[in-house]
C-alpha positions in Angstrom: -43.7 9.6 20.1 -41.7 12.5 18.5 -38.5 11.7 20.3 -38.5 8.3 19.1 -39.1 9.4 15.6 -36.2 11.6 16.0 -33.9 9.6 17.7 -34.4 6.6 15.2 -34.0 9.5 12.4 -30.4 10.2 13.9 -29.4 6.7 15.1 -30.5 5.5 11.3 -28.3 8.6 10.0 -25.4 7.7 12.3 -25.1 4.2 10.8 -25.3 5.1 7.4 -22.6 7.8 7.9 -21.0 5.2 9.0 -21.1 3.0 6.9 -20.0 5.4 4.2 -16.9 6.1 6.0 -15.8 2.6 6.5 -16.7 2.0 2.9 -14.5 5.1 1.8 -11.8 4.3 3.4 -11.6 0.3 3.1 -11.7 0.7 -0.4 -9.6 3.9 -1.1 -6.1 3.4 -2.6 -4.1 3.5 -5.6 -2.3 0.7 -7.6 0.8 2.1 -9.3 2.4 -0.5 -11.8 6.5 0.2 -12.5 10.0 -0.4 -12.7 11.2 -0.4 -9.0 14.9 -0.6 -7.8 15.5 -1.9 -4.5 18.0 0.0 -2.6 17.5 -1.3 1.1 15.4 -3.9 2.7 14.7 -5.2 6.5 12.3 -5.6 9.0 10.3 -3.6 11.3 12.2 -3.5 15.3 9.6 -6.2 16.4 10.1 -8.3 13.3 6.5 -8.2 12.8 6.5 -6.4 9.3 9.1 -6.8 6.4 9.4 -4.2 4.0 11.7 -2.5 1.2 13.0 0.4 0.1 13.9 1.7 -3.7 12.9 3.8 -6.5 11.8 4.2 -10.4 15.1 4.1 -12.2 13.1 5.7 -15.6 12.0 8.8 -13.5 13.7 11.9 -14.2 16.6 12.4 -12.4 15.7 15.0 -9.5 12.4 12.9 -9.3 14.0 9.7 -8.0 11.9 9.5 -4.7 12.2 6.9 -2.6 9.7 5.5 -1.0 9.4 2.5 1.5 7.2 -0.7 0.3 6.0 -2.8 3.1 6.4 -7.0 2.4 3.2 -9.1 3.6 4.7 -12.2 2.1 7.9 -13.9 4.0 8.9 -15.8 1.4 8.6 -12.8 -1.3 10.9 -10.9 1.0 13.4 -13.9 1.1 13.8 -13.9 -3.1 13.8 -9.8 -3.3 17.6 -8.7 -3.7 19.2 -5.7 -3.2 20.2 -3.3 -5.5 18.1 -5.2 -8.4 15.3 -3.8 -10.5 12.2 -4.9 -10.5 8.6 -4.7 -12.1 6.4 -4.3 -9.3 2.8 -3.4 -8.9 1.8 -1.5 -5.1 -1.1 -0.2 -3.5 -0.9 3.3 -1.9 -3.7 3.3 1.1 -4.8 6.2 1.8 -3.3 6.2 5.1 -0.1 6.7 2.9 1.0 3.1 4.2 2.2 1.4 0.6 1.7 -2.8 0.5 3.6 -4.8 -2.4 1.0 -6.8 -4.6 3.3 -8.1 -7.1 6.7 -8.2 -8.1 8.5 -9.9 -10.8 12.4 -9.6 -12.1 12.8 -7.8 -15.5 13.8 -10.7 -17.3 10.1 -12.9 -16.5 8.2 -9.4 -17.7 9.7 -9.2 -21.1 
């Protein structure tokens, strides 16, 4: 009778570790909101994921990181043009994967 008490004390303890965990990480990330210039863009080797590359022109200059902005939407990729600025909006995952959420040209944000 103890060591089913005790096993349904860790099995109950397992799942709501669990639980947590998937909770923490599905909804851990970052949304970051600014200007982004797009240097590069393509597609991964098995065409499977599109994505961009660029920078915040209004950073400092020395903190002009690059940083690569994977695409989810085909048709977003196909109106995204190189070496334009845009206002963007991305979510950093805590994997450090980053996924576009929006973008819009300069000119529709004023």
């Amino acid at each position: 009778m103890k060591s089913k008490r005790i096993l349904l004390s860790a099995i109950t303890i397992s799942v709501a570790f669990l639980i947590v965990f998937l909770i923490y990480n599905s909804f851990s990330s970052v949304l970051t909101v600014s200007d982004f210039t797009v240097t590069e863009k393509g597609y991964s080797n098995d065409n499977n994921e599109a994505w961009i590359k660029g920078f915040n022109p209004n950073a400092p200059m020395g903190h002009q990181e690059e940083i690569k902005v994977i695409v989810r939407e085909p048709m977003v990729m196909n109106l995204i043009q190189k070496d334009k600025t845009y206002f963007v909006r991305y979510t950093i995952k805590r994997n450090d994967l980053i996924f576009l959420s929006d973008i819009e040209t300069i000119e529709d944000h004023k």
